[in-house]
C-alpha positions in Angstrom: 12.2 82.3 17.3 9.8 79.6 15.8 6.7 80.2 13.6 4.3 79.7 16.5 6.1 82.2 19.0 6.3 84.8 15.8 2.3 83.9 15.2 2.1 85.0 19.0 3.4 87.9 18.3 1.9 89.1 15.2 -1.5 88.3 17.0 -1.0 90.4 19.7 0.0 93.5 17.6 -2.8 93.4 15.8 -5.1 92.6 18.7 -3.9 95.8 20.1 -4.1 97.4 17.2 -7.8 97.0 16.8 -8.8 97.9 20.1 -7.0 101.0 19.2 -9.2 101.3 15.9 -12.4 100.7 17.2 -11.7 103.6 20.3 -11.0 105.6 16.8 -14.0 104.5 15.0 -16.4 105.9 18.4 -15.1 108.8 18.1 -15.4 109.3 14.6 -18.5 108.1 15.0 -19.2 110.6 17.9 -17.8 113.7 16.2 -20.3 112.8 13.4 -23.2 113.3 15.9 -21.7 116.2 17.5 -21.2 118.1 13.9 -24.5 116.9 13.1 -26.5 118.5 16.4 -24.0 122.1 16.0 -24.4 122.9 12.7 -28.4 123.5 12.9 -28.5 125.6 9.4 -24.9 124.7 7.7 -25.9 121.7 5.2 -22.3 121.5 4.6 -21.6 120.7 7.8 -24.4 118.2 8.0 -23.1 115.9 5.0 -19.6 115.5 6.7 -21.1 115.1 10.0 -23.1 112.1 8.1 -20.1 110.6 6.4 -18.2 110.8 10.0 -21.0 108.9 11.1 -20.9 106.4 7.8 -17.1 106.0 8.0 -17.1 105.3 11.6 -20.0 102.2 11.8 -18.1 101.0 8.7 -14.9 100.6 10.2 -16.3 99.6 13.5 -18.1 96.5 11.3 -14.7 96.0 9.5 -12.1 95.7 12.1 -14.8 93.7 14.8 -14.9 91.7 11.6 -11.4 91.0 11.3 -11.0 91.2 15.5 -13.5 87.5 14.4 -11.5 86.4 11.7 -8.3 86.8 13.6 -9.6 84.7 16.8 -11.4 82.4 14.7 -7.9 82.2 12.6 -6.1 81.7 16.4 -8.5 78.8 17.8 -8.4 77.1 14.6 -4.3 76.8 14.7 -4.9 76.5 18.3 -1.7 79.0 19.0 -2.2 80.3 22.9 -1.8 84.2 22.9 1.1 84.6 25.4 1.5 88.5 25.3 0.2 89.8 28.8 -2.4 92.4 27.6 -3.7 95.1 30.7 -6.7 95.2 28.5 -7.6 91.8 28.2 -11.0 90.6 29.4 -10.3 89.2 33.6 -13.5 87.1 33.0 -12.1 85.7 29.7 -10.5 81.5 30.2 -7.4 80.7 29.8 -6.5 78.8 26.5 -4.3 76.6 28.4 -4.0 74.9 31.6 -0.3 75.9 32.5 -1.7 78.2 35.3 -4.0 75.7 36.4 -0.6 73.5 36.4 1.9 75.6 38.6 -1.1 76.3 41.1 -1.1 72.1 41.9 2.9 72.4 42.1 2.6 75.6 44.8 -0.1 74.0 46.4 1.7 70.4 47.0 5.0 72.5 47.6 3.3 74.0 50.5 1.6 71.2 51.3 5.1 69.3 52.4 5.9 65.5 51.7 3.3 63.4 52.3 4.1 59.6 53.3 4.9 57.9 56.2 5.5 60.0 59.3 
């Protein structure tokens, strides 16, 4: 296993890992406002609905932060991501060009030999 292929690796972990945080940080975030619009008389209830709220735009600024830092950190080494995420964007360009590559090699396969007939 060399350093890049391990750099892969690491990169998607923790790319999944923050979409994973963030879902965690809305709902935080949501269960703020929810506490907030229940608990009409309870001041109590109020404050900790406020920090849920607080806690949850922090982290969401924190990991979409890092989410930056960590793709800024990938296209400055210029390391392709090669893990095959479900959840990654279908209108997001490849990095590299080895798709691009074994569509030319199906297309002159199918094509047949070209040359004198």
């Amino acid at each position: 296993m060399t350093f890049f292929s391990l750099f892969n690796n690491a990169i998607g972990v923790v790319d999944q890992a923050i979409y994973i945080l963030i879902g965690l940080a809305v709902v935080a975030f949501m269960w703020g406002i929810v506490k907030i619009l229940f608990s009409r008389d309870n001041e109590i209830a109020k404050k900790e609905g406020r920090e849920f709220m607080m806690y949850g735009v922090l982290t969401l600024f924190v990991m979409t932060s890092f989410w930056g830092l960590v793709n800024l950190l990938n296209g400055t080494i210029s390391v392709q991501n090669t893990s095959k995420s479900s959840t990654q964007d279908p209108g997001a360009q490849p990095n590299d060009y080895s798709n691009i590559q074994g569509q030319l090699q199906n297309d002159q396969q199918q094509a047949g030999p070209t040359g004198n007939n």
